[in-house]
C-alpha positions, 0 to 999 in steps of 0.5 A: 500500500502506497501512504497516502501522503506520497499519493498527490506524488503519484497523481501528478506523475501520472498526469505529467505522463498523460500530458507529454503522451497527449503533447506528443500525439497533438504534434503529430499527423493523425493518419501517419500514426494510424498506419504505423501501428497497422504497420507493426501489428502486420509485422508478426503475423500467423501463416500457413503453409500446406504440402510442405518438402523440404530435401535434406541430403539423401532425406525429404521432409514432408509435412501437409500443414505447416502453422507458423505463428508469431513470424515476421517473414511473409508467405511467400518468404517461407516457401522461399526458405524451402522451395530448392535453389541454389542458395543452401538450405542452412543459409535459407534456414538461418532467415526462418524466425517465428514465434512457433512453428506447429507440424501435426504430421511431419514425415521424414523419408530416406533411401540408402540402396536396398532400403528405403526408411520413413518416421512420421512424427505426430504433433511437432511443436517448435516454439521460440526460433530465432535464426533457425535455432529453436528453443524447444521442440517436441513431439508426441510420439513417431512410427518408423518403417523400413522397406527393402532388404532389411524390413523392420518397423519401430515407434517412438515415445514423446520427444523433446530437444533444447536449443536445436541448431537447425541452420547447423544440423542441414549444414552437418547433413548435407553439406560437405567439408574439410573435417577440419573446421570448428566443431559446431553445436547441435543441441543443448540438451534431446530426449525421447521416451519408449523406443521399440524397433522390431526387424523381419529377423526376429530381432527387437528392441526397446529402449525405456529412455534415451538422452543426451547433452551438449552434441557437436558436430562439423561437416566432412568430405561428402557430408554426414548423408554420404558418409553414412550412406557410404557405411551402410551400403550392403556388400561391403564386404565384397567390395574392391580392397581400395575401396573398403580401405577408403572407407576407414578413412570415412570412419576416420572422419566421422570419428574425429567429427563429433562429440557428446557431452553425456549420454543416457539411456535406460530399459535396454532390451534386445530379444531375438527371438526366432531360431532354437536358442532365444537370446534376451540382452537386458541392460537397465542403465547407460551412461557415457561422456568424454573418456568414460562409459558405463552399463549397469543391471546387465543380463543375459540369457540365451544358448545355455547361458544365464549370466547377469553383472551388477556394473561394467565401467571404463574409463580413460578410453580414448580413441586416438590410437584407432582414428590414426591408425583408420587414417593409415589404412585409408592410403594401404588397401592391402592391409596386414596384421601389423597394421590391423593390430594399430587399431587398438585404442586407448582401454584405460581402466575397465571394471566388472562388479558382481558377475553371476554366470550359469553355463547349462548344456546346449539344448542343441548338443544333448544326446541323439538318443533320449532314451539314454537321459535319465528324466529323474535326474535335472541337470544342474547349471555349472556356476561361476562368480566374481566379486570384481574385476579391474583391469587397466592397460597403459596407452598401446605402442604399435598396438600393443599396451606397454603395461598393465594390471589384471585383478580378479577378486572373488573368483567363484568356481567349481573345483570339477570346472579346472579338472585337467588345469595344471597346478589346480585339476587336483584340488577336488581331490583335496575336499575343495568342492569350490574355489574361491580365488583371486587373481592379480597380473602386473606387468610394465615395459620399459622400451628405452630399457628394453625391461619387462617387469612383472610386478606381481603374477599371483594367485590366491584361493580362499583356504588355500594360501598364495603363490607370488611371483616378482620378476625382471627380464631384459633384452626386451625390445619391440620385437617381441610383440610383432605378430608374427610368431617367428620373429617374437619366437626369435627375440625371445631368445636374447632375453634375459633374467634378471630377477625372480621373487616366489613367495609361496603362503599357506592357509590350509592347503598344504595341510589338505594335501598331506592329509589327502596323500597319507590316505593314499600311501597309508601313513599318518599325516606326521609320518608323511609330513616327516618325510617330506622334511627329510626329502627337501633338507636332503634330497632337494640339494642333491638334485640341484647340485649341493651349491651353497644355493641348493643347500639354502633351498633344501633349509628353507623347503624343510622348514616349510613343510615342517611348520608350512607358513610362508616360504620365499626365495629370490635368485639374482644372477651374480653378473648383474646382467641376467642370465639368457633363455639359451644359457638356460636351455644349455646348461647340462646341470642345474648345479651349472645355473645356480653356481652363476646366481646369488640364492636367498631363500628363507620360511618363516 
């Protein structure tokens, strides 16, 4: 509430208002003022247009009404922004401004040899377009069809996109450039809900929620229609090796074209159908952006397996490793596996959490004669499990990664599962009817070195105990990652040892072992324990020689199995430069090896 002494205030400003408004119009002609207030109330005007087409690259849109509300650009103006001519349509777009634009039915038909694919959207509000960027549009809903080759039909759920660069998407779709430009943005922000897409193979997919964040794009050679077209087209496989290689450079250039602020989708399912064994892929969550991607709630069934994950994650991926080697193979139409092997991209860190798989047998595999499968008794699935899984892989040098970490914690299996694996097909026999393991790879390379480190190699089983294994070799050039097996196969022979750590811990297998074994020979467990002591101080020592070295192994190997707690042995070689694969191999006693290496070997 205004106080009424500040009223006569008011009043007088309003009236000083009036009177300058009244001045203003005495002094000026009467009808000049009534034309130009005609003038700006026809300046935005609504206008309709019918039969609407619009070609865009290899795409024709159609519309039969077209509504164009709040625009200052007249009829004629708007069907010169879509009627074809010389001028390009991201130029003609960049004119079109309106309050909104309403499209009841727009159609949107493409063909690419083979198919040909139409989506009709339903109700098409584009509100607020300033040249040609539209603020908000949406639509209700949209059917798909695709004709030809690949039959298929599909439908989409409402549809919503912000700060839509239409002027820029035209420019991107049927255009053609350097793929070199400035990155160009084509939306802020899209969605769209209830995704389903059915083909003649049996093959159908549905989507819950698709979104996305912050595209840009630029044009390349051909524009976007021609690559893509270019990529899709069928006998691909057949075509002419200089053709297939000019290609990865298309795949190059698209590659390098776009970016994607996030990405999301929800309610991913993928069910095939038709044939004896359905497949049903679920995935619950997508998300990625930038250099990292990951899929929660995954399942899978299908051909005798039931396999489902909580997470799958990466993260430091990177593609430039691949763009570059697509850009060699575009000059090279006979490729070979050195340069295919140039494909690997950058992995960085991949992480697994939660994995259940079921592995039941082929339906398509069971026995010809069913009277041989005994109906009482059902089959049970052979499970496999795992906590987590990290791996990570430094950048690759010539397609291969220079270091890496493998980890696998929570490895759930049956023992009957590694029956006729060295070093574990005996466990069963030891009471493990299932294992539980974890596993660990590290390794680095050092190329200016020529080093390969292994920082650690380990295994270790629940109620089991670890095996550890710390290493060095040298002579390690890149020659032993060539492909071709006889020149890595050559190269290997000038490695060397430099290094080796083993440590060997027991929590219970050892003492599964004697007691499995004492059964077998008929001996207590101490007797045959006592043996085993006898056997290392005395037995191990004259098999490798009687060196101070051996003796040492023998000392620390008895003390073990006496009281199996930890045992460690590191072996260096005395010249400081390590010992050759070929020295090794033509050595004609171990006595002859261990009389060049300084032995430490210990068991607490």
């Amino acid at each position: 509430m205004i106080p009424s002494k500040g009223r006569p205030l008011l009043r007088w400003a309003t009236g000083a208002s009036a009177c300058v408004l009244v001045l203003l119009g005495a002094g000026l002609p009467a009808q000049p003022g009534v034309a130009w207030a005609q003038e700006a109330a026809s300046a935005v005007q609504d206008v309709t247009l019918t039969d609407v087409t619009l070609p865009l690259g290899d795409k024709v849109l159609k519309a039969p009404r077209v509504t164009v509300s709040g625009t200052r650009l007249s009829k004629d103006e708007l069907l010169a922004l879509i009627r074809p001519g010389p001028e390009p349509v991201a130029a003609r777009l960049a004119r079109l401004d309106a309050a909104s634009l309403v499209i009841p039915d727009l159609r949107i038909e493409g063909a690419i040899k083979g198919a040909r694919d139409t989506v009709s959207y339903s109700n098409v509000v584009a509100k607020d377009v300033r040249a040609g960027r539209i603020a908000e549009l949406t639509a209700t809903g949209a059917v798909l069809t695709v004709e030809g080759e690949r039959k298929g039909a599909g439908s989409y759920g409402p549809l919503q996109a912000t700060d839509l660069d239409l002027t820029a998407l035209a420019r991107l779709y049927g255009e053609s450039g350097d793929g070199k430009g400035a990155l160009q943005r084509i939306y802020g922000a899209f969605s769209v809900s209830d995704v389903a897409f059915v083909d003649t193979n049996g093959t159908a997919v549905k989507f819950a929620r698709i979104q996305g964040r912050d595209l840009s794009a630029r044009p390349v050679p051909g524009s976007w229609a021609g690559a893509l077209a270019a990529l899709t087209a069928p006998g691909l496989a057949e075509a002419p090796p200089a053709t297939r290689a000019k290609l990865s450079g298309t795949v190059a250039d698209l590659a390098e074209a776009v970016t994607l602020g996030s990405f999301e989708a929800t309610g991913l399912s993928v069910q095939h159908t038709k044939g004896p064994s359905p497949l049903n892929l679920g995935i619950g969550l997508i998300r990625g952006g930038g250099s990292e991607a990951s899929l929660e709630d995954i399942t899978l069934t299908g051909n005798g397996i039931a396999a489902k994950a909580a997470r799958l994650s990466l993260n430091g991926f990177s593609l430039a490793p691949t763009i570059a080697a697509l850009r060699k193979l575009a000059t090279t139409p006979d490729a070979t596996d050195d340069d295919l092997r140039l494909l690997t991209p950058v992995i960085g860190t991949m992480a697994l959490s939660d994995l259940s798989l079921d592995l039941s047998d082929d339906p398509a595999a069971a026995p010809r004669n069913p009277a041989a499968q005994d109906p009482a008794v059902k089959a049970v699935p052979t499970h496999f499990g795992l906590r987590t899984a990290t791996v990570n892989f430094a950048p690759p040098r010539e397609g291969v990664p220079t270091a890496g970490r493998i980890d696998l914690s929570g490895l759930t299996l049956p023992a009957s599962a590694v029956a006729g694996v060295p070093g574990l097909g005996s466990l069963g026999l030891y009471g493990y009817a299932d294992l539980d393991l974890k596993v660990v790879a590290d390794t680095a390379w050092d190329a200016a070195a020529k080093e390969l480190k292994f920082g650690e190699i380990s295994i270790s089983g629940k109620d089991m105990g670890t095996v550890r294994i710390n290493g060095l070799l040298g002579g390690i050039g890149p020659e032993v990652f060539d492909p071709d097996a006889g020149v890595s196969g050559f190269a290997m022979l000038s490695a060397t040892a430099k290094a080796l750590d083993l440590t060997i811990e027991n929590t219970g297998l050892f003492e599964r072992f004697i007691a499995a074994q004492s059964k077998v020979l008929s001996l207590k467990p101490e007797e045959l324990k006592q043996e085993y002591v006898t056997a290392s101080l005395y037995g191990v020592p004259a098999i490798l020689g009687n060196s101070a070295g051996a003796k040492a192994i023998g000392t620390a190997m008895s003390q073990f199995v006496s009281k199996p707690g930890t045992l460690f042995l590191s072996v260096r070689p005395k010249n400081g430069a390590g010992i050759g694969m070929l020295e090794f191999s033509a050595a004609p006693t171990p006595a002859a090896v261990l009389d060049r290496l300084t032995v430490d070997a210990k068991a607490n």
